[in-house]
C-alpha positions as CSV (number, residue, x, y, z in Angstrom):
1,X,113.0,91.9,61.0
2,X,110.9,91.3,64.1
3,X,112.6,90.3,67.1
4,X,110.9,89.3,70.6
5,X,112.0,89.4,74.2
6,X,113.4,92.2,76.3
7,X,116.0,95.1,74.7
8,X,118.4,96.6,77.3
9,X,118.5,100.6,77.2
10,X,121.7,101.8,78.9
11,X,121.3,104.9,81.3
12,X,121.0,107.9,79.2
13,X,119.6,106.3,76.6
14,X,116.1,106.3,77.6
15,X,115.6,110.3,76.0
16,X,112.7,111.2,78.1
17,X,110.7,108.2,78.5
18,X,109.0,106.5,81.2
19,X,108.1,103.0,82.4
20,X,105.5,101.6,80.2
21,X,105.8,104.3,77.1
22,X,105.6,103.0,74.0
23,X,109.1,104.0,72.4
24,X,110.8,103.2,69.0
25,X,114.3,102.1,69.8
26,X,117.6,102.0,67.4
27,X,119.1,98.8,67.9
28,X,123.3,98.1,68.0
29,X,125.2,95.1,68.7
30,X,127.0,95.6,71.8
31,X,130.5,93.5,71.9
32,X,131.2,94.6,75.5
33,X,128.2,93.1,76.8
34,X,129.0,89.8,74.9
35,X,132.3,89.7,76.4
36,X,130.6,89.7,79.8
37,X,128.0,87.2,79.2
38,X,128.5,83.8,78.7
39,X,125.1,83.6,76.9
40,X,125.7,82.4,72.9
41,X,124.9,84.5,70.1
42,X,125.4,88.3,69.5
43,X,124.0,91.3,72.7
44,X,122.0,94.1,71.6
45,X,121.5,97.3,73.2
46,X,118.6,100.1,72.7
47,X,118.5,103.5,72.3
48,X,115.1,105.5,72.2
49,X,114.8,107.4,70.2
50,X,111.0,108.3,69.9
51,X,108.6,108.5,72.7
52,X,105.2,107.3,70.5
53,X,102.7,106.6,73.1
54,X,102.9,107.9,76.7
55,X,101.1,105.8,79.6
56,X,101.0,107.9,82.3
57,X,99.3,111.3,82.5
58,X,98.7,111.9,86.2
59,X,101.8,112.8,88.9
60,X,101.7,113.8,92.7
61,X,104.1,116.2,94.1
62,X,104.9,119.1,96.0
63,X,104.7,122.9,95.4
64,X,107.6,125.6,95.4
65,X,108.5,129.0,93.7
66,X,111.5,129.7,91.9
67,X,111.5,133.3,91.5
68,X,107.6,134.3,90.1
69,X,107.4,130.5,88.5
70,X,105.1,128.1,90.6
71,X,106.5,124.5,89.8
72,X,105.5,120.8,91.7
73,X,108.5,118.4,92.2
74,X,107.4,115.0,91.3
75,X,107.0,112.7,94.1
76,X,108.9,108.9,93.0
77,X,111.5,108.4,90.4
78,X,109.5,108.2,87.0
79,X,110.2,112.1,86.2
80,X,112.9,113.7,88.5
81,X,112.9,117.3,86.7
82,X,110.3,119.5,88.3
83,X,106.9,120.2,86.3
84,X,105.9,123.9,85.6
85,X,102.7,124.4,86.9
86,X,101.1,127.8,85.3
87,X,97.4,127.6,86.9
88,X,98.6,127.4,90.7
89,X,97.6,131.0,91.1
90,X,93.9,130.1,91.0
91,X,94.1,127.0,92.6
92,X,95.1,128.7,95.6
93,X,97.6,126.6,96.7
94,X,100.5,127.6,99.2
95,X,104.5,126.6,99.0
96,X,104.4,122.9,100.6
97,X,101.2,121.5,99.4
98,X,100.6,118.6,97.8
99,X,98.9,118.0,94.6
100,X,97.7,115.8,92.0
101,X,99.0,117.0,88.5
102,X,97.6,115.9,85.2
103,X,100.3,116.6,82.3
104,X,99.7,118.5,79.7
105,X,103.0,118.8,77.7
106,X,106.1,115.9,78.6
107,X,109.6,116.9,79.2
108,X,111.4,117.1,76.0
109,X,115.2,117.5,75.6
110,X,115.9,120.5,78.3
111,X,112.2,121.7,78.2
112,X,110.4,121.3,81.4
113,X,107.2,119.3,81.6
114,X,104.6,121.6,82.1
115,X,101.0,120.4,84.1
116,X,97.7,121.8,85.5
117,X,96.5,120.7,89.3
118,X,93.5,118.9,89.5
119,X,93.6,118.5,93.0
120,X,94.9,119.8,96.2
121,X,95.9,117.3,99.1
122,X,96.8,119.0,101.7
123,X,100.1,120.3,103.3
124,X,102.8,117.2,102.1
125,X,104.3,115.5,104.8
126,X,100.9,114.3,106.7
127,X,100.4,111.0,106.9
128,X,96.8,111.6,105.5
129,X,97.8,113.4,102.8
130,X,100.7,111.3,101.6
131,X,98.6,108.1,101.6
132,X,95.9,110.2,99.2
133,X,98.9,111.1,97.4
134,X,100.1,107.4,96.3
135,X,96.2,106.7,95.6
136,X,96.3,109.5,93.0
137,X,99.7,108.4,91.5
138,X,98.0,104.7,90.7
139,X,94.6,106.4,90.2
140,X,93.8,103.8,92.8
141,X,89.5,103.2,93.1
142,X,87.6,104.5,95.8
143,X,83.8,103.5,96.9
144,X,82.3,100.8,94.8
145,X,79.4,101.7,93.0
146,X,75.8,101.3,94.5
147,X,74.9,98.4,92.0
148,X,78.5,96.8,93.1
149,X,76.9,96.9,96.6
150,X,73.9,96.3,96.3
151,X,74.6,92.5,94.6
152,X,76.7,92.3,97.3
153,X,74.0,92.5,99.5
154,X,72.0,90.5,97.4
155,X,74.3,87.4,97.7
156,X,74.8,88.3,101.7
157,X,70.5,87.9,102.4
158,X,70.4,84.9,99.7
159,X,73.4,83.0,102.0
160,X,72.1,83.9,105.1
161,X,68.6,82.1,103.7
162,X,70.9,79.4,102.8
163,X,72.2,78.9,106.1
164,X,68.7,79.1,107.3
165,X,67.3,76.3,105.5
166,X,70.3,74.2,106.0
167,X,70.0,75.2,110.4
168,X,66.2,73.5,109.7
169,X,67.0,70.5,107.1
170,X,70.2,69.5,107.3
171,X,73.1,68.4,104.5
172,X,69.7,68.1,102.2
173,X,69.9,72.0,102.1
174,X,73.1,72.3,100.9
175,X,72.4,70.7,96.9
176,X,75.7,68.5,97.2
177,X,77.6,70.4,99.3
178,X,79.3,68.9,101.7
179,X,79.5,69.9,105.4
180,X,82.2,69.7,107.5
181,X,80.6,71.8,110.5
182,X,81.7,68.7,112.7
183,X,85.4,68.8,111.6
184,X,87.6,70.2,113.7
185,X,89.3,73.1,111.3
186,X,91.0,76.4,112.7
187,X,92.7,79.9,110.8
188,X,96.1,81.0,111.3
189,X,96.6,84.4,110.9
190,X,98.6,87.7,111.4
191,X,97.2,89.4,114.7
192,X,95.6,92.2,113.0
193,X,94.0,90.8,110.1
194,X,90.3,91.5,109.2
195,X,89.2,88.7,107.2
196,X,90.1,85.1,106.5
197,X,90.4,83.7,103.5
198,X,91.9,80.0,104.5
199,X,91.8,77.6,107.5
200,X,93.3,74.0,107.5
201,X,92.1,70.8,109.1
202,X,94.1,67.7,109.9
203,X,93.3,64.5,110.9
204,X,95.4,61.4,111.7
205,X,95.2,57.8,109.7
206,X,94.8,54.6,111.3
207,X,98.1,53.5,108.7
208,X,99.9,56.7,110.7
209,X,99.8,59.1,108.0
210,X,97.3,62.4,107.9
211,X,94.5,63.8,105.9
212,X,95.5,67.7,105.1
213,X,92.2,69.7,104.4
214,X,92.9,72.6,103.2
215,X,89.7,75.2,103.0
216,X,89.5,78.7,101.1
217,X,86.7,80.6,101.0
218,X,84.4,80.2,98.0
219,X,84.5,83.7,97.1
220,X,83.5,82.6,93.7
221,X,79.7,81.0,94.5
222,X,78.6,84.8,95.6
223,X,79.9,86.6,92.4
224,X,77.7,86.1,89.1
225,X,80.7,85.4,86.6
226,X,79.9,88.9,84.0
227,X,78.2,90.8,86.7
228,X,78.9,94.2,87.4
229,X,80.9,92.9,91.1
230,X,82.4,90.1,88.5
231,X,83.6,93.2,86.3
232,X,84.4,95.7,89.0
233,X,86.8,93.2,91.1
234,X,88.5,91.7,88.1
235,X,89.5,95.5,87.5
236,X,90.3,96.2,90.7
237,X,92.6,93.1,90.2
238,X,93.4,93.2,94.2
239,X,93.4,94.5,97.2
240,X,95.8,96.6,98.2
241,X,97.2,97.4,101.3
242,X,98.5,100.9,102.2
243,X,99.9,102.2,105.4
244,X,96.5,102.0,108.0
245,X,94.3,101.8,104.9
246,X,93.0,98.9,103.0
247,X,91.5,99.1,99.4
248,X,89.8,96.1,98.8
249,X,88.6,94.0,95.8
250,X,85.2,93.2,97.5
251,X,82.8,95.0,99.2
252,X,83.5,94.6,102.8
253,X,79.9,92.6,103.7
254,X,82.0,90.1,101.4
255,X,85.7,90.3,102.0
256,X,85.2,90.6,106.0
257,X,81.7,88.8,106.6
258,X,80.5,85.8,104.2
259,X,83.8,84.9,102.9
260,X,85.9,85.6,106.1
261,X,86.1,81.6,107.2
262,X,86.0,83.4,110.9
263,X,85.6,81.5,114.3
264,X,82.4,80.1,114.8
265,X,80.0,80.8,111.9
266,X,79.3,78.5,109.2
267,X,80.9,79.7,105.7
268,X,81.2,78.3,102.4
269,X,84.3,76.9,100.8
270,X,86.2,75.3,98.2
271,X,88.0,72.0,99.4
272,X,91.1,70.1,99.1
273,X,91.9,67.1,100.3
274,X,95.2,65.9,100.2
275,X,96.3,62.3,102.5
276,X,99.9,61.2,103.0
277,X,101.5,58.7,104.6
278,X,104.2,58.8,107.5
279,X,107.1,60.2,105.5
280,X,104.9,62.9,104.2
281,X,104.3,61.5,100.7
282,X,101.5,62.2,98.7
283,X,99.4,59.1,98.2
284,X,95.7,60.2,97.1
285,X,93.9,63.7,97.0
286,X,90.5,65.2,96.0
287,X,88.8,68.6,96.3
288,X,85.1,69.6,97.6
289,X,82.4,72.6,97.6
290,X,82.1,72.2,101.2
291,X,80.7,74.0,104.7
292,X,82.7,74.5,107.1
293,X,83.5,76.5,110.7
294,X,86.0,77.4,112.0
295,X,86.4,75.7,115.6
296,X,89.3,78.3,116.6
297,X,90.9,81.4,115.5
298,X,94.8,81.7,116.2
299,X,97.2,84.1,115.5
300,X,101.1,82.7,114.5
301,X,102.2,83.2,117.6
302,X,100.0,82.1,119.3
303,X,100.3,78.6,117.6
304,X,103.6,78.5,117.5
305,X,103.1,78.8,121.4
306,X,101.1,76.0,121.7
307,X,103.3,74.0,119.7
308,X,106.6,74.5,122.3
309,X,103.9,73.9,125.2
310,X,103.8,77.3,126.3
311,X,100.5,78.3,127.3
312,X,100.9,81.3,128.9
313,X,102.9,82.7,125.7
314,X,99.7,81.5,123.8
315,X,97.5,83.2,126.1
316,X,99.8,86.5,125.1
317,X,98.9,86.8,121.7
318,X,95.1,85.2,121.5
319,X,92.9,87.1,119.7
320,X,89.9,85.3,121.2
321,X,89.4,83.4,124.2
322,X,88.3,79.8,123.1
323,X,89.8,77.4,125.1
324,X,92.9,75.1,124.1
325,X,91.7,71.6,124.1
326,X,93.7,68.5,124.1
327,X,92.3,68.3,120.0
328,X,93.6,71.4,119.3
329,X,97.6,71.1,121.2
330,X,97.4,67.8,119.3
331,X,96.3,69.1,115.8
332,X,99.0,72.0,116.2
333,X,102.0,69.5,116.6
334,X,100.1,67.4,113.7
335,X,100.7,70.5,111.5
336,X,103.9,71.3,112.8
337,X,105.4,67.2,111.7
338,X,103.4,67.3,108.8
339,X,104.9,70.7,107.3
340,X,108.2,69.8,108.1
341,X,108.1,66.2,106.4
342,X,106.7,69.1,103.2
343,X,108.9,71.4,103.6
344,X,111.8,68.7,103.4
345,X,110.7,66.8,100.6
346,X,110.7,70.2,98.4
347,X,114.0,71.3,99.2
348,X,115.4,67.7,97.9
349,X,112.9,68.9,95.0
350,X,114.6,72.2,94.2
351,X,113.0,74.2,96.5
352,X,114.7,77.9,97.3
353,X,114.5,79.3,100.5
354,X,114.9,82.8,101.1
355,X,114.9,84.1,104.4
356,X,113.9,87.9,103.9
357,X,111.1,88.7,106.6
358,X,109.0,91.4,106.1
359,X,109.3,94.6,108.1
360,X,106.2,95.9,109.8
361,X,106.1,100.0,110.4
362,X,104.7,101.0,114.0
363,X,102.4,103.7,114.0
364,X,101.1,106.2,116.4
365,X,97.5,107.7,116.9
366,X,98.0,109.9,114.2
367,X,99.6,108.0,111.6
368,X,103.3,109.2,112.0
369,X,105.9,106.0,112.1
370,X,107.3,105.8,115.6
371,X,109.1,102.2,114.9
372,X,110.0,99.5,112.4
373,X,110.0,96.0,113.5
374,X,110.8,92.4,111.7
375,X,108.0,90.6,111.4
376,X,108.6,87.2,113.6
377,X,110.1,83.9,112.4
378,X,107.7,81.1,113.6
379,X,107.6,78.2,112.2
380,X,103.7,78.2,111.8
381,X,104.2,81.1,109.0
382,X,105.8,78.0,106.8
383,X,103.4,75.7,108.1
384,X,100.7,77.7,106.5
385,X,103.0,78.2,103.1
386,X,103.4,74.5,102.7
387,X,100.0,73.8,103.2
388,X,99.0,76.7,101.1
389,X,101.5,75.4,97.8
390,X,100.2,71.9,98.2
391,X,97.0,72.9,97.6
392,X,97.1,74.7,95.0
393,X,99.6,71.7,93.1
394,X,96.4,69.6,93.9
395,X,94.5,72.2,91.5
396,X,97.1,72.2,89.0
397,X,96.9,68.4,88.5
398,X,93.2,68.2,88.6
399,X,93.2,71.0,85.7
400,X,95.8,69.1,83.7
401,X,93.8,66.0,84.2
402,X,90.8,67.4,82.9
403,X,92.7,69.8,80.2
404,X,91.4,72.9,81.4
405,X,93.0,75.5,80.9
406,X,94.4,77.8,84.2
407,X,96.9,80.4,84.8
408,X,100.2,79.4,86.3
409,X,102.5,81.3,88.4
410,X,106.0,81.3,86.4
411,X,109.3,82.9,86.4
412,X,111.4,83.1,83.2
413,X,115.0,82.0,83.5
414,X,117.3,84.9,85.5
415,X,118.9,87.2,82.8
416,X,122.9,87.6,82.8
417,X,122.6,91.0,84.5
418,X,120.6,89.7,87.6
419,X,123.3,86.5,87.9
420,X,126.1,88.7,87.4
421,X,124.9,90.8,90.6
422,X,124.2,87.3,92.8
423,X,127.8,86.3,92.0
424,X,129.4,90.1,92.9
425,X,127.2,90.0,96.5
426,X,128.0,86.5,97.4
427,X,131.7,87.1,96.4
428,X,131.6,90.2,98.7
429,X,130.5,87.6,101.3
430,X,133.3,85.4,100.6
431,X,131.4,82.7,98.6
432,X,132.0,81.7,94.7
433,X,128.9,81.1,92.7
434,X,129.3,79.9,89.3
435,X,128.1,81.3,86.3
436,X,124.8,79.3,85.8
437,X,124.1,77.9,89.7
438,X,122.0,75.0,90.3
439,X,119.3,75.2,93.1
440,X,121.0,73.4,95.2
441,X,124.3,75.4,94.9
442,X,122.0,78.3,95.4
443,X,120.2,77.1,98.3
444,X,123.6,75.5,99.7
445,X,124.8,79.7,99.6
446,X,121.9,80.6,101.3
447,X,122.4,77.8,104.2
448,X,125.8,79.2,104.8
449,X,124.7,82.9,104.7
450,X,122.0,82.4,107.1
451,X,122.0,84.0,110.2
452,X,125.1,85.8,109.2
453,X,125.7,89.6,108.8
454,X,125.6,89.1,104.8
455,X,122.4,87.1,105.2
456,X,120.0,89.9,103.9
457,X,122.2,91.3,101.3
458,X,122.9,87.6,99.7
459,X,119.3,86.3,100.1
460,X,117.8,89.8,98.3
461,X,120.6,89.5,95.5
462,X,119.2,85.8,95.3
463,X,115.7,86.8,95.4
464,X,116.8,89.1,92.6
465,X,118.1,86.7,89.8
466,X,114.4,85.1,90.0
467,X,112.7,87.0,87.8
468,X,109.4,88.4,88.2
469,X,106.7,86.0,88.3
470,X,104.6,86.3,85.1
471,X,101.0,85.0,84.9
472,X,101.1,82.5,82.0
473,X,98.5,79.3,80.9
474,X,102.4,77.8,80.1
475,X,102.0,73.9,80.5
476,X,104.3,71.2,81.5
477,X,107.6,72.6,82.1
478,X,106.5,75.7,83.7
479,X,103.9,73.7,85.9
480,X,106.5,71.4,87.3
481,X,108.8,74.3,87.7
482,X,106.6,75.8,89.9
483,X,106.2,72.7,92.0
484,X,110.0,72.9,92.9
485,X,108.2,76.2,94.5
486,X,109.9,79.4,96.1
487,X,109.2,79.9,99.9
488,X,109.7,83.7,100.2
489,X,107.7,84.3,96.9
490,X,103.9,84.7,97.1
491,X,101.9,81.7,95.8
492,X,98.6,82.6,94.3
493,X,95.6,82.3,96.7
494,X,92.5,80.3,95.2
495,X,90.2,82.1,97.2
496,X,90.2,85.3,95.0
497,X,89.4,86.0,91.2
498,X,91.8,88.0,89.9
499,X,95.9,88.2,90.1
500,X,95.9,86.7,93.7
501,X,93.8,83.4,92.7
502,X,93.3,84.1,88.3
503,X,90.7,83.5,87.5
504,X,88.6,82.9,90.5
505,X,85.4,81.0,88.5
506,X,87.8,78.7,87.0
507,X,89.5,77.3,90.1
508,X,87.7,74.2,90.5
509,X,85.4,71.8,89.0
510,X,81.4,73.1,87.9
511,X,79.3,72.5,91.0
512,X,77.4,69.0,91.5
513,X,80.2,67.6,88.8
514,X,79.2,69.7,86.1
515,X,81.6,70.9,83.5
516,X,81.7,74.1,81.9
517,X,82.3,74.1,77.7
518,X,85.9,74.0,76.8
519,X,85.3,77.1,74.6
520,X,83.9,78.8,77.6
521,X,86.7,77.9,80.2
522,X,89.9,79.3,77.7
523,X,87.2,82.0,77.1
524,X,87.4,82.6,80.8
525,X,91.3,82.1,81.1
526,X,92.3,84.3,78.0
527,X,89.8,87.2,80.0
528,X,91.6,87.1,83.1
529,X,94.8,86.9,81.1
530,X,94.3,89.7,78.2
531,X,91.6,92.0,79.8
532,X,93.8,95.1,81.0
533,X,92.6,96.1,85.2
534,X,91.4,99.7,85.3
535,X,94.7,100.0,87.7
536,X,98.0,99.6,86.8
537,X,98.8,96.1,88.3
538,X,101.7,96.7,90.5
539,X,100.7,96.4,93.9
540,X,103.7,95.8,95.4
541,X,104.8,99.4,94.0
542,X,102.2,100.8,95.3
543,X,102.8,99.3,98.9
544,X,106.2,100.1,99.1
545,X,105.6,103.9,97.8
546,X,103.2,103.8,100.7
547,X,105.5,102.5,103.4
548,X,108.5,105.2,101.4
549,X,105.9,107.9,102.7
550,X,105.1,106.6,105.8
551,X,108.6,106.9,106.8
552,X,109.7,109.8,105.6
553,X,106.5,111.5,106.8
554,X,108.6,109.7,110.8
């Protein structure tokens, strides 16, 4: 009998395995677990009891002696028992160090597993090293190849011709483009970020409502869909950020010069349009291949500034130097009405809230944390969120209106476990959930939390019950799930092919009105979907494993 869907394996009942093994499980009802759920229908457990397929080969970790044996303790949680390591002697390695291990023989009952060193690091604890060390681990890609960079500077002299025509002729140049150059569109971004993938423009309506532009880059027009860059990025999947180290999916001369919408330059981009009336209503939208530039860089901060009328607090966290005219102050409190009469509207949609800020690690010259800080709470960091999810529900209907086939952003339905531990934390804060919440009993426990002491503790153990966000072509149901939206969750960024925008060719209509063959666009979806990245696509492992060394490197 074939059964699908997840099969819980109690602790010590996982043999040796590790995440993503293939393992052959003995299955047995479990009546205690029924007892606790209030989910119909008989509860299974696992037990493995064959490891048939192993999926990961290569460790980090560090070297010691234990009498004449040389062993490396693995670094994370995926093997806790230290590996034998019999070659260290002519590796020349020194108690302390840190290597990269490929396995040769998996632990097995009390048998140690045993690996050879196909790399030394470094002495562990430096910063250097421990950031080469988590790049092992996920076998993380370095340089891109020369015929990677070399269309990439291909596509970089073929735009900057573009642009040259279009200086001398005009919106002739641009084959149906439209340009925008006049329009009055700005960035908002973190203070230390090196390109920009999305800037907004906003304009008012004589009937008192706005016209919401909302421009990504059009990564997409300077990648050949089946070149090798096509390839290479799609298995990169995307970038990922590391403590003082990016690894991106573009070459640079892409990712921070043609497609980084930045102040001043004219740039390519994909379009929408979205107009509302005065109580923030949708009332008619439409999306563009466009040209645009960016009249004015700002950082959050700096636009919240402007937004409470403080110019000198602006002036404190500019980034450039362009003045603040009376178009921009007004376009800033624009936004700032505009997001709010969003951001309303979805919560009496179903929207959750979470208030969970990220923490930024302060670094000194040499890479060593010497402080932690949350990152800020201005308002302009959900201005940029709702903008960012309207847009993108603007793609969603155009693709069901035109049945083509596109990736959605879902998350299946919380299992009992995950409720089970939302009920125990919020009863620990003196709040009663019931068993199956709606989202407005969850969002009414995360109103009363917030600001308290039990704030973090409720709004994670919320943030928990929503299960990981799956990448699925899932229509109807799941598409108007995701409208009721998520704020704290990450919302897929059309700008990129790949994970963070899937699939990047397929995000808007074929240029000049053109439509690509149906066979060819669930050709292209069921690619992005089946095609396995060269890395392991967990990036938000990788970025916490990288911030884990940072601090214990402090």
């Amino acid at each position: 009998m074939m059964r699908e869907g997840d099969i819980f394996i109690p602790p010590g009942s996982t043999l040796d395995a590790m995440t993503g093994d293939r393992v052959r499980v003995a299955i047995s009802r479990d009546k205690r677990r029924e007892r606790r759920s209030d989910t119909e229908g008989p509860q299974f457990t696992g037990e493995v009891v064959e490891v048939v397929e192993r999926k990961r080969s290569v460790f980090t970790g560090e070297m010691f002696k234990q009498g004449p044996l040389w062993l490396a303790q693995p670094d994370g949680r995926e093997m806790r028992a230290p590996i034998v390591i019999r070659d260290a002697a002519s590796k020349n390695v020194s108690v302390g160090d840190k290597v990269v291990i490929e396995i040769i023989d998996y632990p097995e009952g009390d048998q140690l597993a045993e690996g050879v060193i196909s790399r030394v690091l470094g002495e562990a604890g430096q910063p250097d090293v421990e950031t080469q060390a988590v790049i092992a681990a996920f076998s993380l890609p370095g340089e891109f190849p020369e015929s990677c960079q070399e269309q990439a500077r291909r596509a970089t002299r073929q735009y900057e011709a573009e642009i040259a025509d279009w200086e001398r002729n005009g919106a002739k140049a641009l084959k149906g483009r439209q340009d925008l150059t006049d329009e009055f569109i700005t960035t908002i971004d973190p203070p230390d970020a090196k390109d920009y993938d999305d800037a907004i423009s906003l304009n008012r309506l004589d009937d008192g409502g706005w016209e919401l532009g909302v421009h990504i880059a059009d990564v997409a027009h300077f990648i050949d869909q089946g070149s090798k860059l096509d390839v290479e990025a799609a298995d990169r999947a995307n970038s990922v950020y590391l403590p003082r180290l990016v690894i991106p999916m573009l070459p640079e001369i892409l990712s921070n010069g043609i497609c980084s919408l930045q102040e001043g330059v004219p740039r390519y981009a994909k379009s929408a349009f979205i107009r509302y009336d005065k109580q923030g209503r949708v009332r008619s939208e439409r999306v563009a291949q466009t040209l645009i530039k960016s009249a004015k860089r700002m950082t959050y901060l700096e636009a919240q500034a402007l937004i409470d009328g403080d110019d000198e607090e602006a002036r404190a966290h500019a980034k450039t130097e362009t003045a603040y005219t009376p178009r921009l102050r007004e376009t800033v409190k624009d936004m700032d009405t505009l997001a709010r009469l969003i951001q309303a509207r979805r919560k009496k949609q179903g929207m959750i809230s979470l208030e969970l800020p990220d923490v930024d690690l302060i670094f000194d010259e040499h890479g060593r944390v010497i402080d932690a800080e949350e990152e800020d709470d201005a308002f302009t960091h959900t201005i940029i969120e709702m903008f960012m999810v309207e847009a993108n529900e603007v793609l969603a209907r155009l693709f069901e209106k035109l049945k083509v086939p596109l990736l959605r952003r879902v998350h299946p339905e919380p299992t009992p476990g995950e409720t089970e531990h939302m009920q125990r934390a919020a009863k620990v804060a003196g709040f009663t959930v019931p068993k199956h919440p709606t989202r407005e009993e969850l969002q009414g426990l995360l109103d009363a939390t917030r600001g308290t002491s039990a704030a973090r503790a409720v709004h994670m153990a919320v943030l928990r019950t929503l299960t990981k966000a799956e990448y699925s072509p899932a229509a109807g149901r799941a598409l108007r799930a995701g409208q009721q939206g998520v704020r704290a969750l990450h919302e897929p960024d059309p700008a990129l092919p790949g994970p963070d925008g899937a699939p990047g060719h397929g995000r808007v209509p074929a240029p000049h009105g053109q439509r690509a063959g149906r066979a060819q666009q669930r050709r292209g979806v069921g690619e992005a979907r089946e095609r396995p990245p060269r890395q392991p696509r967990v990036p938000g492992q990788r970025g916490a494993d990288g911030d884990r060394a940072a601090l214990l490197d402090a």
